[in-house]
ROKOL-812324 format. One record per atom (N, C-alpha, C, O): x, y, z negated; residue in three letters. Coordinates in steps of 0.02 Angstrom, whole numbers, padded with zeros to 5 digits, always signed. Layout:
# ROKOL-812324
XYZALA ...
# end
This chain:
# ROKOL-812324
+01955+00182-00335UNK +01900+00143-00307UNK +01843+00190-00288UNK +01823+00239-00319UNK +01823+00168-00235UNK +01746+00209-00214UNK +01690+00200-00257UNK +01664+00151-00282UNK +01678+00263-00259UNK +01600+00283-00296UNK +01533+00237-00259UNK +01496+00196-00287UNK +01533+00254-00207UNK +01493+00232-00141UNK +01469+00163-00181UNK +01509+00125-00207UNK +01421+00157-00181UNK +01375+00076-00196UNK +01395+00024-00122UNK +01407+00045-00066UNK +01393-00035-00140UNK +01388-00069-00096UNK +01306-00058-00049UNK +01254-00034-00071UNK +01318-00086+00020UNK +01266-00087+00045UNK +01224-00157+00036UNK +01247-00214+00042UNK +01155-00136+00018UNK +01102-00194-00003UNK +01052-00196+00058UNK +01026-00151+00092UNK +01047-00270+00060UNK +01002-00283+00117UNK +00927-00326+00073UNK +00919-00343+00015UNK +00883-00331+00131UNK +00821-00366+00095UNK +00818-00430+00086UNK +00821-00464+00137UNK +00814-00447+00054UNK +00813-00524+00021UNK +00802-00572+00068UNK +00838-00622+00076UNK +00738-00555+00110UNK +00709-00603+00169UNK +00743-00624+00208UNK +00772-00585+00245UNK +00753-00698+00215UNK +00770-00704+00288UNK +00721-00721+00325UNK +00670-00740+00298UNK +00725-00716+00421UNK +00688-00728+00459UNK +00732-00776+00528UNK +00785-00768+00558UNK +00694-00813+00531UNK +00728-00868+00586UNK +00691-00846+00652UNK +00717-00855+00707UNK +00636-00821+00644UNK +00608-00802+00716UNK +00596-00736+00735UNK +00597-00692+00692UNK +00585-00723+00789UNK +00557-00642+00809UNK +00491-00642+00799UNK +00452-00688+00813UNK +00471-00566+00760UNK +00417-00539+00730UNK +00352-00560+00807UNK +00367-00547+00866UNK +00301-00585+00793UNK +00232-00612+00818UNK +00210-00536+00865UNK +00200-00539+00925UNK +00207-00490+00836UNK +00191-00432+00887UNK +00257-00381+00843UNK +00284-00382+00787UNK +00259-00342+00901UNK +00302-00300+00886UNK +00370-00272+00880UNK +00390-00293+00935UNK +00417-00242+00858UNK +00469-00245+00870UNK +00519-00253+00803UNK +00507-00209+00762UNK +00575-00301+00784UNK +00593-00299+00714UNK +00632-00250+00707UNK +00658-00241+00761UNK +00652-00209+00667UNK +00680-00147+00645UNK +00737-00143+00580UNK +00741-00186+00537UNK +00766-00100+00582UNK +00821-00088+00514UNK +00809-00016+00516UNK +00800+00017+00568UNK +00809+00005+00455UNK +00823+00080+00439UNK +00866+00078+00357UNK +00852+00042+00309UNK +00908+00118+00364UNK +00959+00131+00313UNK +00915+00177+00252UNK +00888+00231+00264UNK +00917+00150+00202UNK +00883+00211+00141UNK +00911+00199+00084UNK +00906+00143+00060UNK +00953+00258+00044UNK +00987+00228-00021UNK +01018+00188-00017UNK +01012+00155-00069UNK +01049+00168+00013UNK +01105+00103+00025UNK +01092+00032+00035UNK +01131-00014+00025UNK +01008+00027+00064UNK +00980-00001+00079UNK +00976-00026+00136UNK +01016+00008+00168UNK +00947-00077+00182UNK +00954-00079+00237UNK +00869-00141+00247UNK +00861-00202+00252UNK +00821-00077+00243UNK +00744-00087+00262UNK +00723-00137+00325UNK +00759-00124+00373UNK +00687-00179+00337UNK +00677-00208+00366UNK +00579-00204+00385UNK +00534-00211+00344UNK +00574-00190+00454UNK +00516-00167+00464UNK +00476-00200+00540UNK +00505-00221+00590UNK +00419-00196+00531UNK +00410-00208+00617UNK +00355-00139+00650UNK +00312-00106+00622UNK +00377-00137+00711UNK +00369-00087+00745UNK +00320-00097+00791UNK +00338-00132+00838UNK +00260-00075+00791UNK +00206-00077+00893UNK +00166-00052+00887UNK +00142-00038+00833UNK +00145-00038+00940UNK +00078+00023+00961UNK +00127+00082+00962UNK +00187+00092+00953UNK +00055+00128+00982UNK +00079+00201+00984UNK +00021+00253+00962UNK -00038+00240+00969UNK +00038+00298+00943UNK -00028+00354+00909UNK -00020+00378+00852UNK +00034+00404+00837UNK -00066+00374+00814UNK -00045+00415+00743UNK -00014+00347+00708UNK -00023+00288+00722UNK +00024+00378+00659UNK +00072+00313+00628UNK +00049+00291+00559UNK +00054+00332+00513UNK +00020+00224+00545UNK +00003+00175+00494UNK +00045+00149+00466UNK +00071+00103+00498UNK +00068+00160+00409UNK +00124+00120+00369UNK +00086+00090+00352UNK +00030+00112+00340UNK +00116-00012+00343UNK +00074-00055+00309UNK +00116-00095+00254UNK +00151-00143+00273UNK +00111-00074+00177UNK +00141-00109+00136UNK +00136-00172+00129UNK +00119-00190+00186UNK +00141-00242+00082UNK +00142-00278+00097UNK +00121-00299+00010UNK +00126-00245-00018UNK +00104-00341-00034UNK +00108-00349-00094UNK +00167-00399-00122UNK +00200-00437-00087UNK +00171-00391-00178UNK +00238-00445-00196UNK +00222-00510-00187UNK +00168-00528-00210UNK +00262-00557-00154UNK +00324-00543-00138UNK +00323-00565-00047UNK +00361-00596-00010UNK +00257-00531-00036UNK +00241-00555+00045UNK +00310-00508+00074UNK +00351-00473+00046UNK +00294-00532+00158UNK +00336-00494+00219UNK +00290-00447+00256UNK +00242-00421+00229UNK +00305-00436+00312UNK +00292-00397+00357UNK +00245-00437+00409UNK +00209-00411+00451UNK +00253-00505+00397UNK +00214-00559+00441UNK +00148-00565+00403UNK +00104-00598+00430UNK +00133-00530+00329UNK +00063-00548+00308UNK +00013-00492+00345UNK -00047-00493+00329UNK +00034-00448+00388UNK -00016-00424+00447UNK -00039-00447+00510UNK -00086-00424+00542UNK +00017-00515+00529UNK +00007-00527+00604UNK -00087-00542+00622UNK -00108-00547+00679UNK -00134-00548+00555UNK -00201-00560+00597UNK -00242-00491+00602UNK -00300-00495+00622UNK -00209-00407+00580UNK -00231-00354+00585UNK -00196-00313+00630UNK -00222-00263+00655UNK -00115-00337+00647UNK -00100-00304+00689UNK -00121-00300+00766UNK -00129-00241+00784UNK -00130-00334+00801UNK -00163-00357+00875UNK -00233-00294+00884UNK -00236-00254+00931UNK -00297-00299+00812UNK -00330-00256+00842UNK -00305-00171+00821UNK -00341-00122+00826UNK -00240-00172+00798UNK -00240-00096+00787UNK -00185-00064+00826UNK -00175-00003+00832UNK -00154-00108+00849UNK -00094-00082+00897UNK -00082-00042+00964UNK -00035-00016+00993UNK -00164-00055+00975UNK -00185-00027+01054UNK -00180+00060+01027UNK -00136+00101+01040UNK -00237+00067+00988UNK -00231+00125+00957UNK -00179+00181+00903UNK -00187+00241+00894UNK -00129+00137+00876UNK -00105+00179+00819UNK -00027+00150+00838UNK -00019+00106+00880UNK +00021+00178+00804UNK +00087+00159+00797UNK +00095+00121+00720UNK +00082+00147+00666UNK +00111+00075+00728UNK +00089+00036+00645UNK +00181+00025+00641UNK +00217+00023+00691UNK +00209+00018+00560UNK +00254+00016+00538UNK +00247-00050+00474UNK +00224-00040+00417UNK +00269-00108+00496UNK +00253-00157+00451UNK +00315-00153+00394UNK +00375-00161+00408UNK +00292-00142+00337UNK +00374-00176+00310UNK +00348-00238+00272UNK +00294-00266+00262UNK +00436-00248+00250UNK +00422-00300+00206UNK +00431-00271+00115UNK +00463-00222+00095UNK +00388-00325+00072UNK +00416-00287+00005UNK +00456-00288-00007UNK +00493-00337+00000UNK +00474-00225-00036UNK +00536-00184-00057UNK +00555-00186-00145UNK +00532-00149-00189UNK +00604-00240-00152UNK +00614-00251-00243UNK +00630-00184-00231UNK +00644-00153-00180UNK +00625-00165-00300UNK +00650-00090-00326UNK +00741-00101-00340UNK +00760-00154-00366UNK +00788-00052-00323UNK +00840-00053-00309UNK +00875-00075-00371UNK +00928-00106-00369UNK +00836-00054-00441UNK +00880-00029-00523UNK +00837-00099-00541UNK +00870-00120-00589UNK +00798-00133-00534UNK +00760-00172-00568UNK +00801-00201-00594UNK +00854-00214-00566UNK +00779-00226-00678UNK +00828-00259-00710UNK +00743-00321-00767UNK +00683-00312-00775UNK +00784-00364-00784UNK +00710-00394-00828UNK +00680-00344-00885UNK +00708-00321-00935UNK +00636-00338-00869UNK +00602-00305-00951UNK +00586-00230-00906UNK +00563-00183-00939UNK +00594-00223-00851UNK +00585-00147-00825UNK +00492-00151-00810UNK +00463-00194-00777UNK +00455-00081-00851UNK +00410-00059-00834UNK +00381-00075-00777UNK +00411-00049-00730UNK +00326-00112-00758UNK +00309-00114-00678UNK +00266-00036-00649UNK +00251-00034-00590UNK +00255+00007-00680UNK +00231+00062-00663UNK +00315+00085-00638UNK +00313+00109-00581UNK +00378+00083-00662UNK +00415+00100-00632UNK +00455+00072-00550UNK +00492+00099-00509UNK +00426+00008-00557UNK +00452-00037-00507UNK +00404+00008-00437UNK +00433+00040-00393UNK +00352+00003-00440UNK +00296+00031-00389UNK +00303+00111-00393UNK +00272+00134-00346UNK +00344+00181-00444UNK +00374+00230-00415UNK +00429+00239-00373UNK +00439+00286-00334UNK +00466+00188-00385UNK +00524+00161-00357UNK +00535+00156-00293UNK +00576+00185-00258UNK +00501+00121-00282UNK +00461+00095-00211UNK +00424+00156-00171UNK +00439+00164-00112UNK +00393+00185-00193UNK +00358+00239-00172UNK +00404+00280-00156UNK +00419+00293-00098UNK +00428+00300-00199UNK +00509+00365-00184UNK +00545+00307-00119UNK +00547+00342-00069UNK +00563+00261-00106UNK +00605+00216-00045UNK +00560+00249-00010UNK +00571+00304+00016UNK +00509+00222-00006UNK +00465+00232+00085UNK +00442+00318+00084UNK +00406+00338+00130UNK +00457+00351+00048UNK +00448+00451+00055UNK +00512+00442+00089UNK +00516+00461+00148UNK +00577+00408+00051UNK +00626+00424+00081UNK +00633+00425+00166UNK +00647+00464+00211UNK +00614+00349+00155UNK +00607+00313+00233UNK +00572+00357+00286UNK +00592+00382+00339UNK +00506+00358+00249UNK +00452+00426+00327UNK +00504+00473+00334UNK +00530+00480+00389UNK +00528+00514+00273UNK +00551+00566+00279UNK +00623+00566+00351UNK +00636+00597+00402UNK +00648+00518+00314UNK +00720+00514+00366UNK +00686+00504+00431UNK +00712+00537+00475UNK +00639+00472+00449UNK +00619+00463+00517UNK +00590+00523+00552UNK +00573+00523+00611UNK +00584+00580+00507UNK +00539+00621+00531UNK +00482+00611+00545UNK +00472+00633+00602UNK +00416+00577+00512UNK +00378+00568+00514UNK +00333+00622+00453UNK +00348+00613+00394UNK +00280+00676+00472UNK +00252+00713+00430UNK +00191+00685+00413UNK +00175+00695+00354UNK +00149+00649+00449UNK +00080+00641+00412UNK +00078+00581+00425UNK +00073+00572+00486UNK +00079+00521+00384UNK +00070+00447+00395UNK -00004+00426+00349UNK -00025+00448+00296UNK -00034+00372+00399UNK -00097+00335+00357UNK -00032+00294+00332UNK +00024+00286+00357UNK -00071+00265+00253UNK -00040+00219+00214UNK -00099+00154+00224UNK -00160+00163+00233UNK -00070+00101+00220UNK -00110+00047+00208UNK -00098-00008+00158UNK -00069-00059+00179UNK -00113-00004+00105UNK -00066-00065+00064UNK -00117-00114+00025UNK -00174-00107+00004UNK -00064-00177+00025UNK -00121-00231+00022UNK -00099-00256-00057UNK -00041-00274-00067UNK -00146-00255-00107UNK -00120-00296-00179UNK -00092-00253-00200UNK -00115-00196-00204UNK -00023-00276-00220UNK +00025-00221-00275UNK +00050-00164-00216UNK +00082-00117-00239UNK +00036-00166-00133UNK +00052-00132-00078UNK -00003-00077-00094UNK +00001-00022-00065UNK -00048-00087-00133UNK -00108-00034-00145UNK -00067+00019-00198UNK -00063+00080-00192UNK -00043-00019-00245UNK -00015+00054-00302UNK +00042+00095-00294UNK +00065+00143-00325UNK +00062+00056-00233UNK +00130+00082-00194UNK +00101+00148-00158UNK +00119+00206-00170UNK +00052+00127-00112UNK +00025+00173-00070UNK +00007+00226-00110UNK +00021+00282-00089UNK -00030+00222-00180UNK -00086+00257-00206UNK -00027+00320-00230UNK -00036+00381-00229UNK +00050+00274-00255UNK +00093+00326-00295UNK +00104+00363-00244UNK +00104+00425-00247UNK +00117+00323-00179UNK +00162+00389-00135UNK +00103+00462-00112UNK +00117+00522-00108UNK +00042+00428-00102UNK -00018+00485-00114UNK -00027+00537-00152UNK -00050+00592-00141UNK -00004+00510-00200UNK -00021+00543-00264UNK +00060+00602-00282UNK +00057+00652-00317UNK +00130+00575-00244UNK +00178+00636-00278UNK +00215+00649-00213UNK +00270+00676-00213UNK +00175+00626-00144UNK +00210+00678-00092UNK +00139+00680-00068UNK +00120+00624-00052UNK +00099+00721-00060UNK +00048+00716-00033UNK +00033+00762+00040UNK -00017+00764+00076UNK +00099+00797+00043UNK +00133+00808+00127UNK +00158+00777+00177UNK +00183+00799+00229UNK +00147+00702+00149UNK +00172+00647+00189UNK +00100+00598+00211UNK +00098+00552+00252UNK +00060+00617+00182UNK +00011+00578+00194UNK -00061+00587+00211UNK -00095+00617+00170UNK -00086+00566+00262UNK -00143+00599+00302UNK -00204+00555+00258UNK -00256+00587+00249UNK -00203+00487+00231UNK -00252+00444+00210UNK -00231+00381+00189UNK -00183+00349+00212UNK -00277+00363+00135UNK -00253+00282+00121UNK -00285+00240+00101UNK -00330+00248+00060UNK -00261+00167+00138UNK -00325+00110+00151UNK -00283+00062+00087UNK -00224+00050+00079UNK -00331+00045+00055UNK -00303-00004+00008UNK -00362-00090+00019UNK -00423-00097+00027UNK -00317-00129+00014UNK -00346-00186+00025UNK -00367-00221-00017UNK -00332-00265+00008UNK -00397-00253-00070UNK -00407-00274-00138UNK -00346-00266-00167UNK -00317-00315-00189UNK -00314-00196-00172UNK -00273-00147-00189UNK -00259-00150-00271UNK -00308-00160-00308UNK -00208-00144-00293UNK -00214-00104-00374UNK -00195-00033-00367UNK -00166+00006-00329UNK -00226-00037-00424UNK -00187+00072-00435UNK -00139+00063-00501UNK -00083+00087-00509UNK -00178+00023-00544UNK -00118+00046-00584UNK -00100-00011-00635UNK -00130-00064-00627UNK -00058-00007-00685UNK -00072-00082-00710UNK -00100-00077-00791UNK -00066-00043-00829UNK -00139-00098-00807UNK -00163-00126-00886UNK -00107-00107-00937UNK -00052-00135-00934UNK -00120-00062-00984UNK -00071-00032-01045UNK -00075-00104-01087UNK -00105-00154-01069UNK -00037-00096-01151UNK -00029-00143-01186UNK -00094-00111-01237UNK -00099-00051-01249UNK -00148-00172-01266UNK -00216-00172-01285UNK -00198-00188-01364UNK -00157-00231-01377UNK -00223-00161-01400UNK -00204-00175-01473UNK -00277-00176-01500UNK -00319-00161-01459UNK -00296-00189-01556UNK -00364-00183-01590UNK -00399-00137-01574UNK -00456-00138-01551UNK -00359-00084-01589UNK -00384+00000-01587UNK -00398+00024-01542UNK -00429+00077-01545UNK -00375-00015-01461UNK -00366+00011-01416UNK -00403-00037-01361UNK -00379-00091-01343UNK -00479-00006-01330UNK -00510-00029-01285UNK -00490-00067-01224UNK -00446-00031-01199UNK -00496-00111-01191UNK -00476-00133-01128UNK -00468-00057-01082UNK -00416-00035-01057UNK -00534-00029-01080UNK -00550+00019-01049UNK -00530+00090-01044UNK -00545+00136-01006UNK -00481+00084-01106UNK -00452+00148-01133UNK -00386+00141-01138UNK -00359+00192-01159UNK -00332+00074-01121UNK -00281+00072-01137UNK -00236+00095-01080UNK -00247+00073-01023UNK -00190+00133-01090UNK -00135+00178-01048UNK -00107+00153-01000UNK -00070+00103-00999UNK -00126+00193-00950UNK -00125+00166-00868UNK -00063+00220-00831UNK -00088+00233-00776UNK -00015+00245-00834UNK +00023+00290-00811UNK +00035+00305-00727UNK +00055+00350-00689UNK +00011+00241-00726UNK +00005+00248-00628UNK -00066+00279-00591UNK -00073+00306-00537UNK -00115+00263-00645UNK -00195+00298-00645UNK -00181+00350-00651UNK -00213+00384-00611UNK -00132+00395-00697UNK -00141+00449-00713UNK -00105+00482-00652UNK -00123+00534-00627UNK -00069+00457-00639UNK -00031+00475-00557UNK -00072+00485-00510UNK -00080+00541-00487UNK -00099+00441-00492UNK -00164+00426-00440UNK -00224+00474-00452UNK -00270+00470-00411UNK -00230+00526-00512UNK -00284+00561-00513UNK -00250+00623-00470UNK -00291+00667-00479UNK -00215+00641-00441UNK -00195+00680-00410UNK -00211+00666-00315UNK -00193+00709-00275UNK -00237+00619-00298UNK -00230+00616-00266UNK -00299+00645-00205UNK -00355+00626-00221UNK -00293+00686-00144UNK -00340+00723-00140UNK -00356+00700-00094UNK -00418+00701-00095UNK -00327+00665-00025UNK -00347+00628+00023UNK -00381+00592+00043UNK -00382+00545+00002UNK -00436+00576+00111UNK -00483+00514+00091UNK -00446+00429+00080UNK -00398+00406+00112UNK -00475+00402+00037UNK -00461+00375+00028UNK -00498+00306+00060UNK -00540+00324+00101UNK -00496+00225+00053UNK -00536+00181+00088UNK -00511+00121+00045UNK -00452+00119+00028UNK -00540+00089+00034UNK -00545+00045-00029UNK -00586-00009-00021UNK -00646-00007-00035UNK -00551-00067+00004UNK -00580-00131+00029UNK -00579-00193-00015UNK -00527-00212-00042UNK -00641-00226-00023UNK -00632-00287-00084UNK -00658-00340-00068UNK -00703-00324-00028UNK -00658-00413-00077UNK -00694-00452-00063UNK -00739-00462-00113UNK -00720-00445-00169UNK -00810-00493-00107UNK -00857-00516-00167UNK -00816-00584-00219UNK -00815-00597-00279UNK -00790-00611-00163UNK -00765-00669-00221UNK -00677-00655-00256UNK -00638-00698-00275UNK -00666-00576-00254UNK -00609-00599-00290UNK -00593-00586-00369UNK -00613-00540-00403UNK -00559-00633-00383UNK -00562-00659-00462UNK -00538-00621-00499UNK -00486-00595-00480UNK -00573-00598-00581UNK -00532-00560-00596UNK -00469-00571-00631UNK -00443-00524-00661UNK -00438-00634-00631UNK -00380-00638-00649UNK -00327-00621-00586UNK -00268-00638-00584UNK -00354-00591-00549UNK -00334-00570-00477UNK -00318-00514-00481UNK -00258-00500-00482UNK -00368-00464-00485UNK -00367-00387-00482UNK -00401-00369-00552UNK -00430-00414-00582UNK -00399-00303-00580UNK -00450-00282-00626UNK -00479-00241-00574UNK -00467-00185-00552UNK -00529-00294-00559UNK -00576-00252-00501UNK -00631-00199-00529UNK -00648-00151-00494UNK -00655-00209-00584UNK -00703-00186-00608UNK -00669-00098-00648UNK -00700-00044-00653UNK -00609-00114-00667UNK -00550-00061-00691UNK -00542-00003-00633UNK -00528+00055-00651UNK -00551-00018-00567UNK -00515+00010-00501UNK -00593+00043-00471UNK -00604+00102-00460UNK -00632-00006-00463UNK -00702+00055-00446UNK -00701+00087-00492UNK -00699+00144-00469UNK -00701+00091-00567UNK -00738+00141-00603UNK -00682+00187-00599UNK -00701+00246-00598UNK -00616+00177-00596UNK -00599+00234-00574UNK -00594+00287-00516UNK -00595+00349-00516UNK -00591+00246-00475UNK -00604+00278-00400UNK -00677+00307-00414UNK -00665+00366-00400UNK -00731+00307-00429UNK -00797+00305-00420UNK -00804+00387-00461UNK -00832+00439-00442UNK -00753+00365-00544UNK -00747+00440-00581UNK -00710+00486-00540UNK -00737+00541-00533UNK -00644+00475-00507UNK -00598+00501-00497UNK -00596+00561-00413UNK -00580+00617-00394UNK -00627+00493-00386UNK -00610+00503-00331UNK -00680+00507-00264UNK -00685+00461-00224UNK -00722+00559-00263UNK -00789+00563-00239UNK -00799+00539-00178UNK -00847+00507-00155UNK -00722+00569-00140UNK -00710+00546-00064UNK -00695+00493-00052UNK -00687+00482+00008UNK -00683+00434-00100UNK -00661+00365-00067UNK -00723+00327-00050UNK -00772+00313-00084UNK -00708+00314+00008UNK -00770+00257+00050UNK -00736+00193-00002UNK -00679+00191-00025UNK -00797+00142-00013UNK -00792+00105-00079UNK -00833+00044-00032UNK -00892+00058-00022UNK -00810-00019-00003UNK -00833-00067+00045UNK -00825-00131-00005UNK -00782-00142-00046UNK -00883-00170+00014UNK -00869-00244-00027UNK -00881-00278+00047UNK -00923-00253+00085UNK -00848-00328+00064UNK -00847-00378+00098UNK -00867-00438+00075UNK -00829-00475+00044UNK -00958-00457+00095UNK -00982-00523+00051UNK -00940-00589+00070UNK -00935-00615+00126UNK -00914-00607+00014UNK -00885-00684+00052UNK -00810-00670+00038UNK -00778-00714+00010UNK -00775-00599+00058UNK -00727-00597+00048UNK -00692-00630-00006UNK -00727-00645-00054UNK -00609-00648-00009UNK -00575-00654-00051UNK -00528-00626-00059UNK -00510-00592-00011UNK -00492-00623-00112UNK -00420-00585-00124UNK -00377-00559-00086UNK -00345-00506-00084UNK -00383-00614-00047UNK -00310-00580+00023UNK -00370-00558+00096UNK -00370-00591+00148UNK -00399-00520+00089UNK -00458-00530+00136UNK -00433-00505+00201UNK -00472-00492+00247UNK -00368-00498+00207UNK -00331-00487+00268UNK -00299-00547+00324UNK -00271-00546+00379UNK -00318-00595+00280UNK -00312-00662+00306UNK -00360-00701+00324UNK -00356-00746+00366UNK -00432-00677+00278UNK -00489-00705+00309UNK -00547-00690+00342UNK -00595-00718+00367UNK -00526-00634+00332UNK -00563-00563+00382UNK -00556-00505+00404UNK -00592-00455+00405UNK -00482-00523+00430UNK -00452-00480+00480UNK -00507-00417+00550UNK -00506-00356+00557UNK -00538-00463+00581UNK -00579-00426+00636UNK -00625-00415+00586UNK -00615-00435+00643UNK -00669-00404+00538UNK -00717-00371+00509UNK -00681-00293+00456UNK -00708-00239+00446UNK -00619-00316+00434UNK -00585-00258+00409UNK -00543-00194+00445UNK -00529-00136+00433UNK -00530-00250+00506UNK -00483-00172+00557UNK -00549-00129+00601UNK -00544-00075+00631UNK -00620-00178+00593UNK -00645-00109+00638UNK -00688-00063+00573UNK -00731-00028+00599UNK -00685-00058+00518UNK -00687-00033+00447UNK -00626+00002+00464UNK -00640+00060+00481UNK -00571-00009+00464UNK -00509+00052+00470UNK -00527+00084+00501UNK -00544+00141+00486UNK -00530+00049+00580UNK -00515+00109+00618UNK -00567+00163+00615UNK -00550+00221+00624UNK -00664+00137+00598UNK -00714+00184+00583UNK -00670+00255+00540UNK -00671+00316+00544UNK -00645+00219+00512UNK -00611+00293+00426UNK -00558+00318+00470UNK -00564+00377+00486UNK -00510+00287+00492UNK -00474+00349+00531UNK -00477+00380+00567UNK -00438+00425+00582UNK -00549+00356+00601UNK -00556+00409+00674UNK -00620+00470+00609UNK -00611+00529+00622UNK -00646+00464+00581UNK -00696+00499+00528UNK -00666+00560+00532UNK -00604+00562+00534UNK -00699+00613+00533UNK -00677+00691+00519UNK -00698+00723+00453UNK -00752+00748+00438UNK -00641+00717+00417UNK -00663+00776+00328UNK -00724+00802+00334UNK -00744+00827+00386UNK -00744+00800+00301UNK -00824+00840+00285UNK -00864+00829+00335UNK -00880+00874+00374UNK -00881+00781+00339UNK -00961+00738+00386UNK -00962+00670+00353UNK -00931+00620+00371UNK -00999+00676+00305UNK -01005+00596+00257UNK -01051+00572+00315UNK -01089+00597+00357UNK -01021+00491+00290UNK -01038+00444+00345UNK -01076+00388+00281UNK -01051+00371+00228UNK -01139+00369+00308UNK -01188+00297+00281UNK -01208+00344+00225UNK -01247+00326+00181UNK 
# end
């Protein structure tokens, strides 16, 4: 019998053609990736959070497509996931797929964009190929997830293994939040103070009004915030 794994496809189905863009397959690990494709220019990967698609961009893609080559995927379960698996491992997992993915495409310097748990995805692949990546936009993003808290052991102090990943990371970074999102949502208050210790170069934006998915409710106030940071040149602080 063959060694060879069967080939695995993505969970999603889709009954219609992708709103802008072009729908895509790329083969990775015995995988078979599902992505959408448009524009042209420097290339934006845009993660997606669990357990969205590739369609939770259609209200950011339109203003960024003129300018950039954007790569939508959809989320990517981790290949080994089994119940009881580490979620710091599920989001390396993931990270190692899409290195794989740029890599096979020949793609050398990609913006990352990831939205929710699409944020700790982005932050890992930042953080352990950092030859793959020119910058990264996180959307009321996580970095890492909450250790298990015991008496002894502070909210604030409990073991974050994906934080500790993410302190490596040297690129500018862009870090978008809404005012109203909850913290049974994000540990929002966990994610500035680290970015804020960690990370000097991340532009740090609150959107008043915003909410959680603020890619849905303020799409045209957040893509011309991108595009300001990607057109930005290293060393000329801006505001």
């Amino acid at each position: 019998m063959s060694s060879e794994r069967p080939l695995q496809a993505n969970s999603q189905r889709f009954f219609r053609k992708a709103r802008y863009g072009t729908d895509k397959f790329v083969l990775v690990r015995h995988a078979k990736i599902h992505y959408i494709e448009a524009g042209q220019g420097e290339p934006v990967v845009l993660i997606p959070g669990t357990p969205s698609t590739s369609r939770i961009w259609n209200r950011v893609m339109p203003s960024l497509e003129a300018n950039y080559r954007l790569l939508a995927l959809d989320y990517l379960p981790a290949e080994n996931i089994k119940n009881g698996i580490k979620p710091e491992d599920s989001i390396r997992e993931q990270a190692d797929q899409i290195a794989e993915m740029l890599q096979q495409m020949r793609l050398k310097k990609v913006n990352l964009m990831g939205g929710n748990l699409g944020g700790a995805v982005a932050f890992n692949i930042a953080a352990k190929y950092p030859d793959l990546v020119e910058r990264v936009i996180s959307l009321s993003g996580f970095i890492g997830f909450e250790g298990k808290k015991t008496k002894k052991v502070k909210e604030a102090d409990a073991a974050n293994p994906l934080e500790e990943d993410a302190k490596a990371i040297k690129c500018p970074i862009l870090y978008l939040y809404g005012t109203k999102t909850a913290s049974s949502e994000l540990p929002l208050t966990r994610n500035l103070d680290f970015l804020q210790k960690n990370h000097p170069q991340a532009w740090i934006v609150a959107l008043e009004g915003g909410i959680f998915e603020i890619a849905l409710k303020n799409p045209q106030e957040i893509t011309g915030l991108i595009q300001d940071f990607l057109k930005f040149k290293p060393g000329i602080r801006i505001g």
